[in-house]
N, C-alpha and C positions, 0 to 999 in steps of 0.2 A: 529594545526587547532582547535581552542579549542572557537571559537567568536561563540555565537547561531545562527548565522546566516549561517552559513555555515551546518545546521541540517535543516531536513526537516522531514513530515510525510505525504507518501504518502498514498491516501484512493483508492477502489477500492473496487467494488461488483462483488457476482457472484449468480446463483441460485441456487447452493449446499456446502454444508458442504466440499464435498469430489473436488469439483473446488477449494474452497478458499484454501486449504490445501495443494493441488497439486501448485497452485501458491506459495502460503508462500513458501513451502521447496525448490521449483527450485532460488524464492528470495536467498533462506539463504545458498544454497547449493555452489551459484553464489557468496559470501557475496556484495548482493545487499542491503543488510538490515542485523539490527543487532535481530532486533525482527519483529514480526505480530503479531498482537491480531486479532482476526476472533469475530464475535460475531453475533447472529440473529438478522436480524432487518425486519419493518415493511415497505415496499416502497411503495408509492403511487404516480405516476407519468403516463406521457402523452407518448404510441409511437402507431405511424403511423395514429395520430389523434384518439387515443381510450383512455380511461383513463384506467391506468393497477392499480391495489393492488395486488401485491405478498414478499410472504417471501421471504430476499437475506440475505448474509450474507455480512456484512463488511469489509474487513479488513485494520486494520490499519497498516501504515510499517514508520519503524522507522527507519531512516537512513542518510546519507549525501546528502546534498543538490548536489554537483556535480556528486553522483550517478544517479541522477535520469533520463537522458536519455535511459541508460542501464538496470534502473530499469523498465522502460516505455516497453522495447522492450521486455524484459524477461516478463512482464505482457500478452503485446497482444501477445508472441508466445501460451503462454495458457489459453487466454482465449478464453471461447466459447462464448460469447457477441457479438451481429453485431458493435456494438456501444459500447463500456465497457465505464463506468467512470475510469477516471482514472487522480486525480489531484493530486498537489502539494500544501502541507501548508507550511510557514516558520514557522519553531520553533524559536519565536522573545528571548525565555529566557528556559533556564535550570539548572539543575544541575550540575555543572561542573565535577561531575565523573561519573552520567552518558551520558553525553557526550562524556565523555575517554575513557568508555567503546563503544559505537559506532563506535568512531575510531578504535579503537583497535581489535574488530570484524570483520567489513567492510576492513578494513587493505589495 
């Protein structure tokens, strides 16, 4: 399974350091993912008609595109979000070893 196509990277927010992290490790523990990168970011956006600005964190997950169902479920059993993001990008192109490695994590 080595085409980019078949890699994905899913994104996801949370409101704390210690949510994104809890998520990451149940990801990787699951091998739903082969990595997460977490990172602060700035959000600005609309709920329940009010416009919000708060700090969230990121995180990125690195992993097989046909994991991602199971990735998605392991997401929303922790998170705390009414509403969490929670998409899917295709990785259109890579590295081909670390793609191998992917596989070979995720197993």
């Amino acid at each position: 399974m080595n085409t980019p196509s078949a890699y994905s990277v899913i994104i996801t927010t949370t409101a704390t350091k210690e949510d994104a992290e809890t998520i990451a490790r149940h990801l990787l523990a699951e091998k739903l993912a082969a990595c997460v990168q977490v990172s602060t970011i700035d959000s600005l956006y609309t709920w329940k008609g009010e416009m919000a600005n708060e700090k969230e964190h990121i995180l990125f997950i690195k992993t097989r595109a046909d994991l991602y169902p199971r990735a998605e479920e392991c997401i929303r059993a922790h998170h705390k979000y009414e509403v969490p993001e929670i998409i899917q990008l295709p990785v259109m192109a890579g590295a081909a070893s670390y793609l191998k490695w992917i596989d070979e994590v995720t197993g």
